[in-house]
C-alpha positions as CSV (number, residue, x, y, z in Angstrom):
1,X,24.1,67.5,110.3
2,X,21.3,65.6,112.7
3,X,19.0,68.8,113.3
4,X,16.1,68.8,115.9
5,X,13.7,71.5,114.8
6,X,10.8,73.7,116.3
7,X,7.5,73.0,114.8
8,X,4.6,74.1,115.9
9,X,2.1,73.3,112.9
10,X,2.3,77.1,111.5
11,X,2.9,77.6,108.2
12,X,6.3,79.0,108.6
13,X,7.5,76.0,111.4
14,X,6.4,74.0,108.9
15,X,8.1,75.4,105.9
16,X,11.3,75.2,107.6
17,X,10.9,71.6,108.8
18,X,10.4,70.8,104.7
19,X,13.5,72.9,104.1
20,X,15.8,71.5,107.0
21,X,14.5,67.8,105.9
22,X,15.9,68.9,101.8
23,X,19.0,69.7,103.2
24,X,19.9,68.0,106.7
25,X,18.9,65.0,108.6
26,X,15.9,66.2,111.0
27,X,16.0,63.6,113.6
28,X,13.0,65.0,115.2
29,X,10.4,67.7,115.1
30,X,9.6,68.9,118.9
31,X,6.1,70.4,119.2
32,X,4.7,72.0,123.0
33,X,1.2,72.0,124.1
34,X,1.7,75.3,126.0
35,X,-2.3,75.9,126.8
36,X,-2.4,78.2,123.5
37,X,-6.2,78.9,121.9
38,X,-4.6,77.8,119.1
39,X,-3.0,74.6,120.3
40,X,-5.5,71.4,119.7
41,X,-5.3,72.8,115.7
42,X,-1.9,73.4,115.0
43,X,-0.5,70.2,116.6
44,X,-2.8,67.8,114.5
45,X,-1.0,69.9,111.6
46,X,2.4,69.1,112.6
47,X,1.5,65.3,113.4
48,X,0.2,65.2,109.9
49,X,3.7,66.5,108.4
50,X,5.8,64.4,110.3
51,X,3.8,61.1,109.2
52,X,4.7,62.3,106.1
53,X,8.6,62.7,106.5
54,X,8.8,59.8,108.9
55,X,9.9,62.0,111.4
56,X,8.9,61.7,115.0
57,X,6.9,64.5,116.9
58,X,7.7,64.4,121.0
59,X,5.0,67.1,122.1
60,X,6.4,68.7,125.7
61,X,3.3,69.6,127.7
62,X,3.7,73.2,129.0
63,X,0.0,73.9,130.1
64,X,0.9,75.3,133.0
65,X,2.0,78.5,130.9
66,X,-1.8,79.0,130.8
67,X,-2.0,79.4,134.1
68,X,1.2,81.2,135.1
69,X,1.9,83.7,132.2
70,X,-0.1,86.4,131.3
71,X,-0.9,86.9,127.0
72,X,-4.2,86.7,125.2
73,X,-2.8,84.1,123.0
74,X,-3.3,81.0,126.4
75,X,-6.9,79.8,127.1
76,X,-6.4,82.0,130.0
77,X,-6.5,85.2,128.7
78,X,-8.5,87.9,126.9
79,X,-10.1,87.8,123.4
80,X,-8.1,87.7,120.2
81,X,-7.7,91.5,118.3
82,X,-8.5,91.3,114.9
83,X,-6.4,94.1,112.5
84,X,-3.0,93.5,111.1
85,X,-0.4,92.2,112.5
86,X,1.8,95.1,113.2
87,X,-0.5,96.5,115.2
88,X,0.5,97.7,118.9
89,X,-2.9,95.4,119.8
90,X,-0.8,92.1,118.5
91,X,1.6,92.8,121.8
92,X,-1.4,91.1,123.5
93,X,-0.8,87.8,121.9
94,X,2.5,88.2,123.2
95,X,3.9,85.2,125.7
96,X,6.6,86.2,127.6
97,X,10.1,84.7,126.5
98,X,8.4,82.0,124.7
99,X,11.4,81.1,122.4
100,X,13.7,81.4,125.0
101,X,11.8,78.9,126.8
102,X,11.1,76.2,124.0
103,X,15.0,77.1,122.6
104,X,16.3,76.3,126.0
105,X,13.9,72.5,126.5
106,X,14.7,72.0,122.8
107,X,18.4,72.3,123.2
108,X,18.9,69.8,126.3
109,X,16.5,67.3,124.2
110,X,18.6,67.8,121.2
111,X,22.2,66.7,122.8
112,X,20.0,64.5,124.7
113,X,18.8,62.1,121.3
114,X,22.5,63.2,119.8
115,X,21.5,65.9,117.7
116,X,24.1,68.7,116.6
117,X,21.5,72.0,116.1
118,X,18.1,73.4,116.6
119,X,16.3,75.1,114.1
120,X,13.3,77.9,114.1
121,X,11.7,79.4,111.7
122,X,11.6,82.8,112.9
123,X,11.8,85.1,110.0
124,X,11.8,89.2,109.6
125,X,8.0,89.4,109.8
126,X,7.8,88.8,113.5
127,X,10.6,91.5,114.7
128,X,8.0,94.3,114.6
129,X,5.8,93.2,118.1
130,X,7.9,89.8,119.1
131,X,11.6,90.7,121.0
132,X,12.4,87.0,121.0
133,X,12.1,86.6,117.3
134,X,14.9,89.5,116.5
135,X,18.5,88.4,115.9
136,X,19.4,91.0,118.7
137,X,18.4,87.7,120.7
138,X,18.9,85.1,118.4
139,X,22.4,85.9,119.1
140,X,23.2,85.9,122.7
141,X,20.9,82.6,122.4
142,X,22.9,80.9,120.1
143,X,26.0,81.8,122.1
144,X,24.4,80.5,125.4
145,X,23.0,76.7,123.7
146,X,26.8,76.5,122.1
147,X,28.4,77.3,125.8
148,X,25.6,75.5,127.7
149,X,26.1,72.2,125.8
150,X,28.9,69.3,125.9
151,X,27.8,68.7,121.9
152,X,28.1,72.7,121.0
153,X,24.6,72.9,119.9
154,X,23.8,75.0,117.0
155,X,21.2,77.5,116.8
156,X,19.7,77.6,113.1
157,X,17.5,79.8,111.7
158,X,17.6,79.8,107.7
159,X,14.7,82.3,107.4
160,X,15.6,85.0,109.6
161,X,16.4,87.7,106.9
162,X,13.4,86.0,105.0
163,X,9.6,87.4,104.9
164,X,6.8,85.3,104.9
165,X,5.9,85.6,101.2
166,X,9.7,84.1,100.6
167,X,9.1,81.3,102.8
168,X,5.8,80.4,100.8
169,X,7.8,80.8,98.2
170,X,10.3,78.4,99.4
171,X,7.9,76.0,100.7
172,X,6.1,75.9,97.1
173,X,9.4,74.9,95.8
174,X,9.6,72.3,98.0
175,X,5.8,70.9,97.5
176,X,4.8,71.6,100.7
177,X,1.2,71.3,101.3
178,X,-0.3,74.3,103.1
179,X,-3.7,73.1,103.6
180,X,-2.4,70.9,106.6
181,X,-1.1,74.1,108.2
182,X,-2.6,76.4,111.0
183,X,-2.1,80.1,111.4
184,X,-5.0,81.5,112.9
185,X,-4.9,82.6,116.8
186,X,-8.4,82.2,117.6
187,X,-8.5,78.5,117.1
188,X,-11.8,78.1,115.6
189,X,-13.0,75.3,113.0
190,X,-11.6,77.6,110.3
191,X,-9.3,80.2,110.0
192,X,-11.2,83.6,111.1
193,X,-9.5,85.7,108.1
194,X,-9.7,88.8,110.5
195,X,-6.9,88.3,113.0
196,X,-3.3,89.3,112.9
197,X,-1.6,86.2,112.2
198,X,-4.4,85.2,109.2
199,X,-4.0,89.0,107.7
200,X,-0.1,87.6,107.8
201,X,-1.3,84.4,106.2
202,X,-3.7,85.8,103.6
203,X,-0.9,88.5,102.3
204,X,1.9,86.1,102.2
205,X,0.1,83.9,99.6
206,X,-0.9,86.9,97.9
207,X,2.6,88.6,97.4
208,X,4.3,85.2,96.4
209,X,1.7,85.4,93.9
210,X,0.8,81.8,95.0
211,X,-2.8,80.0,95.6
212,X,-4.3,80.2,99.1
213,X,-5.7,77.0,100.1
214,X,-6.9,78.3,103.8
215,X,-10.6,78.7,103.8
216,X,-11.5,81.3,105.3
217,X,-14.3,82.7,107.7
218,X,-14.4,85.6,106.1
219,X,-12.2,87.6,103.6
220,X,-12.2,91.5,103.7
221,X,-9.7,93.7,102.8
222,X,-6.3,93.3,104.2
223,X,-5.5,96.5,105.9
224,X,-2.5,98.6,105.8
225,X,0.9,98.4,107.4
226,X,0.4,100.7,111.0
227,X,2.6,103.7,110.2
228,X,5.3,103.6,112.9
229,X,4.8,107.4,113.5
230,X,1.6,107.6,114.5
């Protein structure tokens, strides 16, 4: 199957480019500059894979997002909260119907270039604060790409029922080198250890029991789940 997937230069976009590439023929890897803090790191990460795989990397500008959309995550908005990343503070980083949007571009690109699916690497970890990452949307998603498309596209996503330690996991398996990946929201030199999405990093590598390569700003404690009572 000639696959198109979703890769932003994350650790978990680029896991499942490694796994769609063992299994499928990945025609292309589409990346979007979407005025993110974290932008001019990740997409360096994602060039650097797809050299690797031979597989080209069309990058859609989307800049005006910064402009337009309201979420701490774009240049535009407020200052990163550090914590974990379950916390009710993460729904700041939040951009509104971002997976619908990049879905629905990668979709009319992929029957565009011939393709036959779309894949994401949306997996159980982002359900808790992200709507757009739950299969109650996945679904209806999938449903429209299929309808909306002469070529039927297909919506994949391998690692939905997967957490992020099982995707390091996976992408150990498959060799893939997690140094040239980027999680961290505040789009420093190095990764600041202290915000949501490094706390996700640092405790994936930890429970798959597999060496972190990030270095880190700083390293405390990773604190506990929120309890969803209080």
């Amino acid at each position: 199957m000639k696959v198109v997937v979703l890769l932003s230069g994350g650790l978990d976009s680029v896991t499942v480019l490694h796994h769609m590439a063992a299994t499928e023929q990945v025609v292309a890897a589409l990346g979007f500059d979407y005025g993110a803090k974290h932008n001019a790191r990740e997409l360096p990460c994602a060039a650097d894979q797809c050299r690797g795989l031979r597989i080209q990397n069309p990058i859609v500008p989307l800049t005006f997002l910064a402009q337009t959309f309201k979420s701490d995550l774009l240049k535009s908005g407020g200052k990163i909260p550090d914590g974990h990343y379950e916390e009710l503070t993460m729904k700041k980083t939040v951009v509104p119907f971002r997976n619908g949007i990049f879905l629905s571009l990668a979709a009319g690109y992929a029957e565009s270039i011939g393709a036959e699916a779309v894949a994401i690497a949306a997996h159980s970890g982002d359900h808790a604060i992200y709507p757009d990452c739950r299969e109650s949307f996945f679904n209806p998603m999938a449903q429209a790409i299929d309808a909306g498309t002469y070529a039927n596209i297909q919506l994949l996503r391998p690692f939905v029922a997967m957490d992020k330690a099982a995707i390091v996991r996976r992408g150990a398996e498959l060799k893939v080198n997690y140094a040239r990946t980027w999680s961290c929201y505040k789009g420093g030199l190095l990764h600041c250890g202290t915000c949501g999405t490094c706390i996700e990093r640092r405790e994936a590598f930890l429970k798959a029991g597999i060496s972190d390569p990030t270095p880190y700003v700083t390293t405390p404690p990773i604190p506990p789940k929120p309890d969803p009572e209080s």
